[in-house]
C-alpha positions as CSV (number, residue, x, y, z in Angstrom):
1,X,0.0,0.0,0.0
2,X,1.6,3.0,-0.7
3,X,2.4,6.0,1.6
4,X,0.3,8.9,1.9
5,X,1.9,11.6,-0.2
6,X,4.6,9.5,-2.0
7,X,4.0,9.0,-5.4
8,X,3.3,6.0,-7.2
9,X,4.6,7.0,-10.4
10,X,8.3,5.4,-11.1
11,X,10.0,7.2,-14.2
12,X,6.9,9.4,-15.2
13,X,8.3,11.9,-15.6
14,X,10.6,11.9,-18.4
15,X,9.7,13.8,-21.7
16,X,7.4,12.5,-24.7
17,X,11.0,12.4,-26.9
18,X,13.0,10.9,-23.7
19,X,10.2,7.7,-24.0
20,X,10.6,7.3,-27.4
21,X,14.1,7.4,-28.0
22,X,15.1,4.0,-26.5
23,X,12.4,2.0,-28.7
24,X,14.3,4.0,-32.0
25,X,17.6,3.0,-31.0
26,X,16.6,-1.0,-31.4
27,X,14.2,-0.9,-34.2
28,X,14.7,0.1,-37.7
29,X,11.5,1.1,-38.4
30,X,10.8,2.9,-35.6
31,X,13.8,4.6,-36.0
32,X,13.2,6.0,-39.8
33,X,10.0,7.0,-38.3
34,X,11.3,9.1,-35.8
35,X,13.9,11.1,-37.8
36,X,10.8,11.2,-40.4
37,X,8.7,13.0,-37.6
38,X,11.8,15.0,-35.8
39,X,13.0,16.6,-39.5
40,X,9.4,17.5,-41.3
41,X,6.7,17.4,-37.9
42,X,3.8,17.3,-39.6
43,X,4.0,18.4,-43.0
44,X,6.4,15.5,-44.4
45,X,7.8,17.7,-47.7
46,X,9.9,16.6,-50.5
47,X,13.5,17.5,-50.0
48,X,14.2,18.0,-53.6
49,X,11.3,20.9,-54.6
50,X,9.9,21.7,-51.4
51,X,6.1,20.1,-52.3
52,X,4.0,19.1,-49.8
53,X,2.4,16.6,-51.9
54,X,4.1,13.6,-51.0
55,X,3.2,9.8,-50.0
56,X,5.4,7.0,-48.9
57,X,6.0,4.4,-51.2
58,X,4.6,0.9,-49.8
59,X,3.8,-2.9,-51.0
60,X,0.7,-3.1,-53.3
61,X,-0.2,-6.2,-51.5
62,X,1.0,-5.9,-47.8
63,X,0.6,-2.7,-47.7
64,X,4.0,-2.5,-45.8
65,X,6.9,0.5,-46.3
66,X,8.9,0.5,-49.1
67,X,12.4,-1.5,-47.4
68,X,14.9,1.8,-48.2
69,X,11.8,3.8,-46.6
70,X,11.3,5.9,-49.6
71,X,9.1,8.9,-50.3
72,X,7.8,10.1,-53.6
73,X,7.0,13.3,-54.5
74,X,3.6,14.3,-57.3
75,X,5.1,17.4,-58.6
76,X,8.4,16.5,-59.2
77,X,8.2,12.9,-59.7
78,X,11.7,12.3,-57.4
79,X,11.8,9.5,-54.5
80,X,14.2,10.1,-51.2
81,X,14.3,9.3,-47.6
82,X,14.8,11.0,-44.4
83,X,18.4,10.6,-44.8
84,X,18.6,12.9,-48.2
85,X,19.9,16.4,-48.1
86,X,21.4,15.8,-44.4
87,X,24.7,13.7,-42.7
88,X,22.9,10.9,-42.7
89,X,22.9,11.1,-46.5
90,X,25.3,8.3,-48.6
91,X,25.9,6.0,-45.2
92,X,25.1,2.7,-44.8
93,X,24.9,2.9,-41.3
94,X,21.1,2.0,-40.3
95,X,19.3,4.5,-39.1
96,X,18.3,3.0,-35.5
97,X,22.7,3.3,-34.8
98,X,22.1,7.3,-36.1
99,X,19.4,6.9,-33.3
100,X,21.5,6.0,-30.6
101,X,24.8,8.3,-31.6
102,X,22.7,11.4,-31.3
103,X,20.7,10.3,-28.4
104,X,24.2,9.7,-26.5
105,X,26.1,12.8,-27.8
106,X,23.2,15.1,-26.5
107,X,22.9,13.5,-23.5
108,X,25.8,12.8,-22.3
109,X,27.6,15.8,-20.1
110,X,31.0,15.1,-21.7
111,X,30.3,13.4,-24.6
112,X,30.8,9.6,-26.2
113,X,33.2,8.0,-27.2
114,X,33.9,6.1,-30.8
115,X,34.5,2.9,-28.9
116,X,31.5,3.3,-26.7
117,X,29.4,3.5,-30.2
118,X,31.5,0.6,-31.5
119,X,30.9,-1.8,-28.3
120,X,27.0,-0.8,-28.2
121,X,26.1,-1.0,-32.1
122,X,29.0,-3.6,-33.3
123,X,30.3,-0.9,-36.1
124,X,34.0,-1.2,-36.8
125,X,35.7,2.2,-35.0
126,X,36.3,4.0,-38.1
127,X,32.9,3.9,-39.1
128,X,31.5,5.0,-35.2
129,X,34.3,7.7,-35.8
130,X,33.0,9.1,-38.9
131,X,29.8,8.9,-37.5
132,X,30.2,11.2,-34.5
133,X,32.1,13.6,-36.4
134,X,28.7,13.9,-38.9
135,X,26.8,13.9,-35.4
136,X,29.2,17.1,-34.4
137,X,29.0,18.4,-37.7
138,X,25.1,18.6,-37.0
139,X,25.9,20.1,-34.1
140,X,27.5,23.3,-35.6
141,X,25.6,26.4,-35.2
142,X,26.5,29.7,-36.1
143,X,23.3,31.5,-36.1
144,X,22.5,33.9,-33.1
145,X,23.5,37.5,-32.9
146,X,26.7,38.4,-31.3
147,X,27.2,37.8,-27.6
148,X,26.5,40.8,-25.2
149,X,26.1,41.7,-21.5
150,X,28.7,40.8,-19.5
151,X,31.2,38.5,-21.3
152,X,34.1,36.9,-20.1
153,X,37.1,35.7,-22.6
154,X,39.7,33.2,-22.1
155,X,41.8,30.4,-23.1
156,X,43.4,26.6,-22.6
157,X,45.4,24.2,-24.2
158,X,44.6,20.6,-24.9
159,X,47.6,18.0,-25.6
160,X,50.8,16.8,-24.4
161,X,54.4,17.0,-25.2
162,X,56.0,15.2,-27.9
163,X,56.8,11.2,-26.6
164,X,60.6,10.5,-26.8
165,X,62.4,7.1,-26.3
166,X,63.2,6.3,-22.9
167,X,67.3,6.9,-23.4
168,X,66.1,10.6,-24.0
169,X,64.0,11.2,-21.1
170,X,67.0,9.4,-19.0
171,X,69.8,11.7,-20.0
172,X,68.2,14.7,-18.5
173,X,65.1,15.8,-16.5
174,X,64.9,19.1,-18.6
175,X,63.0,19.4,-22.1
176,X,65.0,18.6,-25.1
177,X,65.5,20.0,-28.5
178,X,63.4,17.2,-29.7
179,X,60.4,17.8,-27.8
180,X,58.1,20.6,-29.1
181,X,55.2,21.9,-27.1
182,X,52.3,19.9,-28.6
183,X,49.7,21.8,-27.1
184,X,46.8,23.2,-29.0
185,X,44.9,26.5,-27.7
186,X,41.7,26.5,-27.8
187,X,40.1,30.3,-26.9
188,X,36.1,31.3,-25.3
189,X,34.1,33.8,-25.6
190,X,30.8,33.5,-23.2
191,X,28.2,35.7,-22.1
192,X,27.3,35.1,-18.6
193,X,24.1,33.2,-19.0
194,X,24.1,32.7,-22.0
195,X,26.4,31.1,-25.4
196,X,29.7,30.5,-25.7
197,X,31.3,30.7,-28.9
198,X,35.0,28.3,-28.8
199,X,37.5,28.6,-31.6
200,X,41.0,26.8,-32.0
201,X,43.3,29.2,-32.7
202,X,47.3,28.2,-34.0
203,X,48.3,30.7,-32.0
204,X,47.6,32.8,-28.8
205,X,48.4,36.6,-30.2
206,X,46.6,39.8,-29.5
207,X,45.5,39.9,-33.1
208,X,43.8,36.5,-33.6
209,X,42.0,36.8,-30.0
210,X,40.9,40.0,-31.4
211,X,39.8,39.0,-34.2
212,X,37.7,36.4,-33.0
213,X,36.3,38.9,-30.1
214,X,35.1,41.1,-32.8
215,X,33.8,38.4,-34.6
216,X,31.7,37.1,-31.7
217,X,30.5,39.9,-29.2
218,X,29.3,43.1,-29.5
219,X,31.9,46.3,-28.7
220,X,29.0,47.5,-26.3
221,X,29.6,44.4,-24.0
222,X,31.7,44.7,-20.6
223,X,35.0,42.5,-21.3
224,X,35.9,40.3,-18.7
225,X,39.3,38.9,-18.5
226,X,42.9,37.6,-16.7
227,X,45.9,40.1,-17.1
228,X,47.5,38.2,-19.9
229,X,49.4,40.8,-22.6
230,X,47.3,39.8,-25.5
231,X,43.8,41.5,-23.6
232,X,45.4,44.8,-22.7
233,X,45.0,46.6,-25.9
234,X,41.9,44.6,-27.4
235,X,40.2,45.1,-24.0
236,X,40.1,49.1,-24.7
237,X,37.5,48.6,-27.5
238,X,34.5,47.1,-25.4
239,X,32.2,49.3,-23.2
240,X,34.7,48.0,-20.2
241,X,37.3,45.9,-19.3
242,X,38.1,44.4,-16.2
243,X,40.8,42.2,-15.1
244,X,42.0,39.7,-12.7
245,X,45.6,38.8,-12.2
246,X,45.6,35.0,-11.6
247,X,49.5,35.0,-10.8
248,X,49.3,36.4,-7.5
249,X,45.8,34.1,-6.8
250,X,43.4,37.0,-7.4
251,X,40.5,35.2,-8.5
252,X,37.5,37.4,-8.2
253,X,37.3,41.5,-7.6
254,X,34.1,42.1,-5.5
255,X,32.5,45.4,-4.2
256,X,32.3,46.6,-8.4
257,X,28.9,45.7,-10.3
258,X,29.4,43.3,-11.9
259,X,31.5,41.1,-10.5
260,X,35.2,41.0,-12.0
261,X,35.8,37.6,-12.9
262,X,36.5,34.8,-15.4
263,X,34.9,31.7,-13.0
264,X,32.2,30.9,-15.8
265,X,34.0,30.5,-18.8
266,X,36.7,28.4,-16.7
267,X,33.8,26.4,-15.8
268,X,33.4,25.4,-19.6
269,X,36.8,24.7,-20.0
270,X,36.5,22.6,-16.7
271,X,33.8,20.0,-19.0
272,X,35.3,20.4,-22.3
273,X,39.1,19.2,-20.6
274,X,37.4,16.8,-18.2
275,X,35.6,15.7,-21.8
276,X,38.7,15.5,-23.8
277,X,40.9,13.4,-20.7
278,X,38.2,11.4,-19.4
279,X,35.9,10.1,-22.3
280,X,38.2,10.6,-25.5
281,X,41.7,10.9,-23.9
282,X,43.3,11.8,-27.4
283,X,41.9,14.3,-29.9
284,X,44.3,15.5,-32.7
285,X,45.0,18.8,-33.7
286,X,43.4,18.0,-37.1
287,X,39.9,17.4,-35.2
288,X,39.8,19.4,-32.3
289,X,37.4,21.9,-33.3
290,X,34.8,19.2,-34.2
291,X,34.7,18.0,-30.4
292,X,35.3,22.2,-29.4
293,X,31.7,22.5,-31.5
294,X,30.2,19.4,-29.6
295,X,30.9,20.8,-26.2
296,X,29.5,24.6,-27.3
297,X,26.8,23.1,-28.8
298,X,25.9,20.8,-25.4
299,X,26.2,24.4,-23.0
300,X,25.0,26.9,-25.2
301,X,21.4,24.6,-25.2
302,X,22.0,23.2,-21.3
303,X,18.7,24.9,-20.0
304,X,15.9,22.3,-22.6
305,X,15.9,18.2,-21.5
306,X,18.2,15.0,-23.2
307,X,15.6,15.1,-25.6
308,X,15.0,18.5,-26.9
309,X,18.6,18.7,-27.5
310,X,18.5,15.8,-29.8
311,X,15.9,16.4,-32.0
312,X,18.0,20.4,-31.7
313,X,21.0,18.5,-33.3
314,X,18.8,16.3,-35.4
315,X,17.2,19.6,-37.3
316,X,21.1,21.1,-37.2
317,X,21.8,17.4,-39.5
318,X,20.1,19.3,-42.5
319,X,21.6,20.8,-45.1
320,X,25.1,19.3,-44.1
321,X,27.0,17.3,-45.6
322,X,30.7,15.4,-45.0
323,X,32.3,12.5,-47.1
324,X,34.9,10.4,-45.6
325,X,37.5,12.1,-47.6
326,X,36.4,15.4,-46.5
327,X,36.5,14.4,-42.4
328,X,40.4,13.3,-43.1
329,X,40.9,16.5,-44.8
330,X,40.5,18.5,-42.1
């Protein structure tokens, strides 16, 4: 019997998309059907004209789908399926394992790895690779105007030293020669509240920070960084700049309105690094801005459910398109 004032309900309470997810992950059909609903809602429309006149093509004596799923359009005679005119489009990946890599990417706080995608679907790892970088692709967003408010601007670094043979590292305890810095920097802009916009930069100069800063917020914003060299002069051109010198442990500067501080946009970094070392533990230069996009996109839509944010990236998958040859490219 239960308690007076204790809820009967177990798991109740999860969104409309959140209960439908796990049934799309396992079954094809169900699947197609919920990419089908996700990308058109209602009006199902032909991706090649636009019409609205459009009927899915079934068996004449089962009645049944058409296996490849396909559409036809009246006006303009053309079939497709939900996977046309999106990443999804040329793969051979089934559409229940699309499914699942979205579901996971938006819903997991740090992200998922290839091998995670590999072990739950059985795809070989360069496939679950190319996968999530057309699932981060999706993710890209660039609409939105510039940031404003209060806005805080800083950078990290993501990688490691070059590995040297173990004679090298014996001879001496100091860096050699041979062992460039193989850091990358990445560099934030966020508006307290709000979006972040990340960028990998090849190197951290007063003229490419500035360059994105103009780029990204509006002059009328208040500036918010540490004392590094490369702020001082760009830092003149917002509404106001203020600073905290993190070398003598001067974290925050209270009694001013607003707060002087750069806590929030360290906070981002704090995910995306704990992202990068815990769940992917490598990323190449060559890629780092398609998992720098993944953990933007993830904040900047933080305040809507697991499931909103996938049928968000879902929507994003339009219009977008990567080959194979393309994602080793760049």
């Amino acid at each position: 019997m239960a308690r007076k004032g204790v809820s009967t309900k177990v798991g109740q309470d999860k969104s409309l998309i959140v209960a439908e997810i796990p049934a799309a992950c396992v079954d094809e059909t169900r699947a197609v059907e919920f990419f089908e609903r996700k990308r058109w809602g209602d009006t199902p429309c032909c991706v090649h004209c636009g019409s609205v006149k459009v009927y899915q093509m079934k068996d004449a004596k089962t009645g049944e789908r058409n296996k490849r799923f396909l559409w036809r359009c009246h006006d303009c005679k053309q079939q497709y399926t939900c996977r046309v005119g999106t990443v999804l489009e040329d793969s051979r990946i089934p559409v229940r394992y699309w499914c699942y890599a979205f579901w996971a990417a938006c819903s997991s706080k740090k992200g998922v790895s290839a091998l995670q995608i590999k072990r739950q679907t059985g795809l070989s790892y360069k496939s679950a690779l190319f996968l999530l970088h057309r699932v981060r692709l999706a993710m890209t967003d660039n609409s939105g105007g510039p940031l404003t408010g209060v806005i805080e601007a800083d950078e990290t670094y993501v990688g490691g030293k070059k590995r040297v043979g173990n004679y090298a590292s014996r001879v001496t305890r100091n860096p050699l020669p041979s062992m460039p810095d193989h850091k990358t920097p990445v560099f934030a802009v966020l508006e307290r509240g709000g979006r972040v916009r990340a960028r990998v930069v090849p190197e951290v100069t007063a003229e490419n920070l500035r360059a994105i800063l103009m780029e990204t917020a509006d002059t009328n914003a208040v500036l918010m960084t540490d004392s590094s060299k490369p702020y001082r002069v760009t830092g003149r051109m917002f509404a106001a700049h203020g600073t905290v010198n993190h070398g003598i442990k001067e974290w925050a500067k209270y009694g001013t309105n607003p707060v002087i501080h750069t806590n929030t946009i360290e906070g981002f970094f704090g995910i995306f690094k704990r992202g990068i070392r815990g769940v992917y533990h490598n990323v190449s230069r060559k890629h780092l801005h398609r998992y720098v996009t993944e953990f933007e996109f993830r904040h900047n839509n933080r305040k809507i459910d697991d499931g909103e944010r996938t049928v968000l990236a879902i929507r994003g998958a339009n219009g977008k398109h990567m080959t194979y040859a393309q994602a080793k490219a760049s």
